[in-house]
PyMOL CGO cylinders between C-alpha atoms (Angstrom):
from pymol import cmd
from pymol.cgo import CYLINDER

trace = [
    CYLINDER, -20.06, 24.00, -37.53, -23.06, 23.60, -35.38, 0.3, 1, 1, 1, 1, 1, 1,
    CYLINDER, -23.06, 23.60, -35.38, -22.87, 20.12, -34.84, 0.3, 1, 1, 1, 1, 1, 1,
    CYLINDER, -22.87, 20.12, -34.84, -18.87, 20.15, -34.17, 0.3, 1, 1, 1, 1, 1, 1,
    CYLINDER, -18.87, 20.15, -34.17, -19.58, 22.49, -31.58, 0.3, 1, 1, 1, 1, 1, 1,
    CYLINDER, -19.58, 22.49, -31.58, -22.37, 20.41, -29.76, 0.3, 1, 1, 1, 1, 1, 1,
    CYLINDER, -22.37, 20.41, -29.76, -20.18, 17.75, -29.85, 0.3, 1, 1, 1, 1, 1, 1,
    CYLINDER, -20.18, 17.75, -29.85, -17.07, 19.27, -28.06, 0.3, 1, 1, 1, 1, 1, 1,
    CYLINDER, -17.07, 19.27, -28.06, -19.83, 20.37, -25.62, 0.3, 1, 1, 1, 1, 1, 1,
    CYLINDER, -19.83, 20.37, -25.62, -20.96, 17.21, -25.22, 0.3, 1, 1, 1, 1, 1, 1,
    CYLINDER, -20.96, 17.21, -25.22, -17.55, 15.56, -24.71, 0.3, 1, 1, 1, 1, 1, 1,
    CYLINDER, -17.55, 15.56, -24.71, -16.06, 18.31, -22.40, 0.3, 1, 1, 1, 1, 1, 1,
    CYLINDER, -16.06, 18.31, -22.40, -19.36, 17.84, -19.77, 0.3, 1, 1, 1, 1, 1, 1,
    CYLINDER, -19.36, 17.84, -19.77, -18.59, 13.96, -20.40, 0.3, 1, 1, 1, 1, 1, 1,
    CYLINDER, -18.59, 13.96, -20.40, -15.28, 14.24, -19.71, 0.3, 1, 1, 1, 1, 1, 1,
    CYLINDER, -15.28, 14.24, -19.71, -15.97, 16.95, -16.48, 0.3, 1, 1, 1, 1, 1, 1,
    CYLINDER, -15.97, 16.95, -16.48, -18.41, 14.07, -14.91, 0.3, 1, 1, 1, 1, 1, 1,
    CYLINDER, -18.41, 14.07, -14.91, -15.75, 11.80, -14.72, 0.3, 1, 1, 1, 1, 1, 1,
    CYLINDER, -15.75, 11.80, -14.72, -13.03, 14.08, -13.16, 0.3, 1, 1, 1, 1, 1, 1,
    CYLINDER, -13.03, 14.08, -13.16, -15.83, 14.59, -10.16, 0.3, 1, 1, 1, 1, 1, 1,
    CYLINDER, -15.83, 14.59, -10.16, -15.41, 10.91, -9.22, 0.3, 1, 1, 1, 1, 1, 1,
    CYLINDER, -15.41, 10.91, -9.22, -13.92, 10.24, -6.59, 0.3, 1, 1, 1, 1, 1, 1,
    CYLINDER, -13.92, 10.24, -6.59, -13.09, 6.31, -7.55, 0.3, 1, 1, 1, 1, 1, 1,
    CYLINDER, -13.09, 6.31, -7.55, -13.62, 3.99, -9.97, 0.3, 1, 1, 1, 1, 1, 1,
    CYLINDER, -13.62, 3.99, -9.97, -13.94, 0.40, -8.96, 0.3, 1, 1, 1, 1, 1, 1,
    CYLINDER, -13.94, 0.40, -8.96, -14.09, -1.86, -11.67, 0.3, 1, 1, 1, 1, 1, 1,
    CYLINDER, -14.09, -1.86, -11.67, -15.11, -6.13, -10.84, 0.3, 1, 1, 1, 1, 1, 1,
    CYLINDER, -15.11, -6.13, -10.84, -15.56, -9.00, -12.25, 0.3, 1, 1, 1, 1, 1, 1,
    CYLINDER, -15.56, -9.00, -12.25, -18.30, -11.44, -12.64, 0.3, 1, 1, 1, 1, 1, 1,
    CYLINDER, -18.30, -11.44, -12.64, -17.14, -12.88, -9.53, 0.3, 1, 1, 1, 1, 1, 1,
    CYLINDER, -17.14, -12.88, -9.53, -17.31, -9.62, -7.54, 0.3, 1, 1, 1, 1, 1, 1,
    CYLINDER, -17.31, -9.62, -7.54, -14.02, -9.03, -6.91, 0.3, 1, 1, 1, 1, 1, 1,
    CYLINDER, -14.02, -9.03, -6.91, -12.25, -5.26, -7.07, 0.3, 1, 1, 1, 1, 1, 1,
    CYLINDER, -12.25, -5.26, -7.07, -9.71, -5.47, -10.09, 0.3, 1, 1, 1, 1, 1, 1,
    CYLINDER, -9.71, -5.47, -10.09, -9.31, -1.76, -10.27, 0.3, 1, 1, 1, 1, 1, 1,
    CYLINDER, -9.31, -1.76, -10.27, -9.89, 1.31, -7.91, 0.3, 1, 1, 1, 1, 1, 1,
    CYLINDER, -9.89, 1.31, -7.91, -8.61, 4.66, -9.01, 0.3, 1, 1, 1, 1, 1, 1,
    CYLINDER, -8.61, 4.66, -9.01, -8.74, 6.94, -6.57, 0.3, 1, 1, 1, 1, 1, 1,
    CYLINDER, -8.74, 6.94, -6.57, -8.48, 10.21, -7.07, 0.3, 1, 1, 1, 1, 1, 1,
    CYLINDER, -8.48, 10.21, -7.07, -5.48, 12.58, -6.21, 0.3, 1, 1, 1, 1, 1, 1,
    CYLINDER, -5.48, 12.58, -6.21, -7.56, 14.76, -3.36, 0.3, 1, 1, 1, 1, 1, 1,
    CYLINDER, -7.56, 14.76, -3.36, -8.48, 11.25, -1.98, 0.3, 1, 1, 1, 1, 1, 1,
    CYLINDER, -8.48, 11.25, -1.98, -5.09, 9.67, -2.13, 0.3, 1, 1, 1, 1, 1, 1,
    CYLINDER, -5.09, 9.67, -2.13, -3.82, 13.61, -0.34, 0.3, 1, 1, 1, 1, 1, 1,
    CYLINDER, -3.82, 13.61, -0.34, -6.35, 12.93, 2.83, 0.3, 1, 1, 1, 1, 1, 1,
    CYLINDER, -6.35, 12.93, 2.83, -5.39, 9.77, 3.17, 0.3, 1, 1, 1, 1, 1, 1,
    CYLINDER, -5.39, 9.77, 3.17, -2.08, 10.47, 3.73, 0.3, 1, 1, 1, 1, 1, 1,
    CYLINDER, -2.08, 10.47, 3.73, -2.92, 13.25, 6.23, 0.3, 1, 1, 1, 1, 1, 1,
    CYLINDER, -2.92, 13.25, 6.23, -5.01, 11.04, 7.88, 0.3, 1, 1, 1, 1, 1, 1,
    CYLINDER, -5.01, 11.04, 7.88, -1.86, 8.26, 8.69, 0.3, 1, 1, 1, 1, 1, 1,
    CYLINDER, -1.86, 8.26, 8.69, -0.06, 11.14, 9.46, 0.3, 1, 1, 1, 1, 1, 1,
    CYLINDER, -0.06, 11.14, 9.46, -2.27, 13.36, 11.79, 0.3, 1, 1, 1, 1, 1, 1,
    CYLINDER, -2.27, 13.36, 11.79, -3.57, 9.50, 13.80, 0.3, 1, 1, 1, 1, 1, 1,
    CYLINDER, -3.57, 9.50, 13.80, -0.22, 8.39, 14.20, 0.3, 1, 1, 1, 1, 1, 1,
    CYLINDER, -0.22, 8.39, 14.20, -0.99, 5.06, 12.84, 0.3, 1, 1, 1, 1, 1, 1,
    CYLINDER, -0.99, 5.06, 12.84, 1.25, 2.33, 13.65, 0.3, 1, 1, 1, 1, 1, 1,
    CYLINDER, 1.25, 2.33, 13.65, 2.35, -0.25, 10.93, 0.3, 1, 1, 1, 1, 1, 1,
    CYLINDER, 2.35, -0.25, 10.93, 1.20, -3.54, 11.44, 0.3, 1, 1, 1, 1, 1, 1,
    CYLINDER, 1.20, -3.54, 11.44, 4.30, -6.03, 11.14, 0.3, 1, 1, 1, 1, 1, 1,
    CYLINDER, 4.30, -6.03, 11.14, 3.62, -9.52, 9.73, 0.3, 1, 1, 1, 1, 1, 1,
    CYLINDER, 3.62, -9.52, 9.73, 6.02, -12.27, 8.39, 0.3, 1, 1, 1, 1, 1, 1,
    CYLINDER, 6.02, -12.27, 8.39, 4.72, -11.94, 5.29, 0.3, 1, 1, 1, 1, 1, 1,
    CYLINDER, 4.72, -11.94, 5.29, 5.06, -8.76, 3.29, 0.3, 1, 1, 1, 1, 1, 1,
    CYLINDER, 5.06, -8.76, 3.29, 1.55, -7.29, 2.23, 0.3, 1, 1, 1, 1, 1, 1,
    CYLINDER, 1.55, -7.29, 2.23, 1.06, -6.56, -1.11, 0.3, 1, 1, 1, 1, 1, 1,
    CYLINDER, 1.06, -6.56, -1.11, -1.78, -6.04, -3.35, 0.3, 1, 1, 1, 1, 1, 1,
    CYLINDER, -1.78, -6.04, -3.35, -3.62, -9.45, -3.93, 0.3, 1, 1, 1, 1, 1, 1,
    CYLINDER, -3.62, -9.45, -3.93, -2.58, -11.21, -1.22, 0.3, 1, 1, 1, 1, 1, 1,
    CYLINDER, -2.58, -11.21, -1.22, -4.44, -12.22, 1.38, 0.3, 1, 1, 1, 1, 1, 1,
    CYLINDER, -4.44, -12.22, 1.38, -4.22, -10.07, 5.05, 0.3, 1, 1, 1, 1, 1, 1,
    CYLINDER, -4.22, -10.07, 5.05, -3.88, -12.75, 7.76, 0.3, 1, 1, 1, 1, 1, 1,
    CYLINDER, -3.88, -12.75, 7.76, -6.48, -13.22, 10.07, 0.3, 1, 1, 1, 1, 1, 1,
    CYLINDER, -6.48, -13.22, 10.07, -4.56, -12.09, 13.38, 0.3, 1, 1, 1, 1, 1, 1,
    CYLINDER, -4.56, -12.09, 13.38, -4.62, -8.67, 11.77, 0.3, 1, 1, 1, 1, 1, 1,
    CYLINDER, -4.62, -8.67, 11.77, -6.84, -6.36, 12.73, 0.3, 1, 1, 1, 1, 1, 1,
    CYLINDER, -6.84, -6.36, 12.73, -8.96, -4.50, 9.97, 0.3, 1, 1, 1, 1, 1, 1,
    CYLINDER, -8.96, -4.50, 9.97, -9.48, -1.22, 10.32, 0.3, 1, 1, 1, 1, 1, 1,
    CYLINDER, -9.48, -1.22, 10.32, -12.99, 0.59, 8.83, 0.3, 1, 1, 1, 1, 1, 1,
    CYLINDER, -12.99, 0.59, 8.83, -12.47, 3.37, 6.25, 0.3, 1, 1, 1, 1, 1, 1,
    CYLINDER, -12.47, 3.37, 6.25, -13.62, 6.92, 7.18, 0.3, 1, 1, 1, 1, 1, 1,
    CYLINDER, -13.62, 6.92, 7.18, -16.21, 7.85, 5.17, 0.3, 1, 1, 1, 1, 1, 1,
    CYLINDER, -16.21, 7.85, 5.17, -14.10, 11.13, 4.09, 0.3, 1, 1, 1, 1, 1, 1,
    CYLINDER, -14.10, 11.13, 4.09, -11.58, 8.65, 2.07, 0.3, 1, 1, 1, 1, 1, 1,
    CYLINDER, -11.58, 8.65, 2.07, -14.32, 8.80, -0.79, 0.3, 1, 1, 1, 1, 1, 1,
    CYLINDER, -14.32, 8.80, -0.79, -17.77, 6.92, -0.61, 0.3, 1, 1, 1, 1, 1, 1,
    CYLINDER, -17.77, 6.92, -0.61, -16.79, 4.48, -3.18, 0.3, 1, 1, 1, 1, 1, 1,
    CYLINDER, -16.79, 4.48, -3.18, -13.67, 3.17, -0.57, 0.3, 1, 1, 1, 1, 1, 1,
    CYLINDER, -13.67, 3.17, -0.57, -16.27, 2.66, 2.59, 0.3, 1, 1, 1, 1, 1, 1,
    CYLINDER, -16.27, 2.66, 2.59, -17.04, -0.88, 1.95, 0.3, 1, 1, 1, 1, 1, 1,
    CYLINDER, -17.04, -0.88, 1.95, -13.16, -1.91, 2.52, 0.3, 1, 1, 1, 1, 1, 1,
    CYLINDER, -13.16, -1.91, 2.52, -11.15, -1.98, 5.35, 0.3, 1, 1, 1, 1, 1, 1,
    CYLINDER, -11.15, -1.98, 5.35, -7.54, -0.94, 5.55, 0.3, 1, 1, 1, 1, 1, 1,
    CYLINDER, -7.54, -0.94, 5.55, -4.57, -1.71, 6.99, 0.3, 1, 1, 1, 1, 1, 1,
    CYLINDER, -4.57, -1.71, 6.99, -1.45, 0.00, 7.88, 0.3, 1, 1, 1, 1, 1, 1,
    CYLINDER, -1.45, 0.00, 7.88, 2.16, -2.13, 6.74, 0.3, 1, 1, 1, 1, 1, 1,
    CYLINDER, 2.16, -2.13, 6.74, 5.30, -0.74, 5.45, 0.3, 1, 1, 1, 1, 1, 1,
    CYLINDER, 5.30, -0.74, 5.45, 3.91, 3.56, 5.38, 0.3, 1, 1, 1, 1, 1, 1,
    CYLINDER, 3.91, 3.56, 5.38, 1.65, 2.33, 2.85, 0.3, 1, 1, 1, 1, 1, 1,
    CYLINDER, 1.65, 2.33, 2.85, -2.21, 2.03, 3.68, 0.3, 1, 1, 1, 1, 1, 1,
    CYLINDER, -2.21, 2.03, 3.68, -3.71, -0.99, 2.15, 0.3, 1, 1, 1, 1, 1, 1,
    CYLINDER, -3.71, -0.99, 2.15, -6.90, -1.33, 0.99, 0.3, 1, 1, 1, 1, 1, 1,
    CYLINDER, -6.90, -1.33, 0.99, -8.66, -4.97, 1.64, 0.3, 1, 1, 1, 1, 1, 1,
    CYLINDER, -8.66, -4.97, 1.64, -11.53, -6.60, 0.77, 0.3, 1, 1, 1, 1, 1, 1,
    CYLINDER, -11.53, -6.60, 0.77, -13.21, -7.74, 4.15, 0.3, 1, 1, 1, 1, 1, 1,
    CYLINDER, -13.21, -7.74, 4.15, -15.29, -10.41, 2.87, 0.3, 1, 1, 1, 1, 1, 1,
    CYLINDER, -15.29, -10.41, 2.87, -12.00, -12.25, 1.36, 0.3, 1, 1, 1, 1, 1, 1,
    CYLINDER, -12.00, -12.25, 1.36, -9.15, -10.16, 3.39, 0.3, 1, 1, 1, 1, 1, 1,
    CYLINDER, -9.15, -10.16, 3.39, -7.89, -9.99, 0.00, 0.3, 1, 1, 1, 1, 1, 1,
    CYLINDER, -7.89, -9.99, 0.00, -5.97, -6.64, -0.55, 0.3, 1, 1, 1, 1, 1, 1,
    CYLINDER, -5.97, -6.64, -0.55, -7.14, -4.78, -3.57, 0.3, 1, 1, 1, 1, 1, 1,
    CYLINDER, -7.14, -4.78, -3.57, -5.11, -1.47, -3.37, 0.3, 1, 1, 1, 1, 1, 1,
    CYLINDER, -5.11, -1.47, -3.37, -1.67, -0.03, -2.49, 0.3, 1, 1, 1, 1, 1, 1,
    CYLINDER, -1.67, -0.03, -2.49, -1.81, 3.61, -1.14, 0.3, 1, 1, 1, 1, 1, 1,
    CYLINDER, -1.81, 3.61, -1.14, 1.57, 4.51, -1.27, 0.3, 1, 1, 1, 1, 1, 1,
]
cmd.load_cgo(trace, "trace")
């Protein structure tokens, strides 16, 4: 009985750790992003923050969508830092009321925030 209940200890302040992230970003041996998760307070002041700055969309010929790349006549914007720590190495950009999250390096986009 003692050990069940150091284990559903155990795996409740396991699982609490990992409900206090604020985004998981997940590469591969090449560095690239394959997964961010952000997390729902994140995605909620992101939105606020297109809405409250009035950002314009940025129109291109091309649709922007996750893995493509951004082309190089548009501008990317830096992340605030209160989008989650984990999300301040990208850039975004504004297309379609989505915010898309790109890889500077590559200008390769690596999330949709819808």
């Amino acid at each position: 009985m003692k050990k069940l209940f150091l284990l559903t200890a155990a795996a409740i302040l396991v699982s609490g750790g990992a409900l206090a992230q604020s985004t998981v970003v997940t590469t591969t041996g090449t560095g690239h992003a394959t997964t961010i998760q952000i997390e729902p307070q994140y995605r909620t002041r992101i939105k606020s923050y297109v809405t409250e700055h009035h950002l314009r969309p940025v129109t291109t010929k091309e649709k922007i969508i996750v893995g493509a790349t951004v082309p190089s006549d548009v501008e990317l914007e830096a992340v605030p830092s209160d989008w989650g720590p984990a999300l301040t190495k990208y850039r975004y950009v504004y297309s379609g009321d989505r915010v898309m999250l790109v890889d500077p390096g590559s200008r390769t986009v690596v999330q949709e925030i819808d």
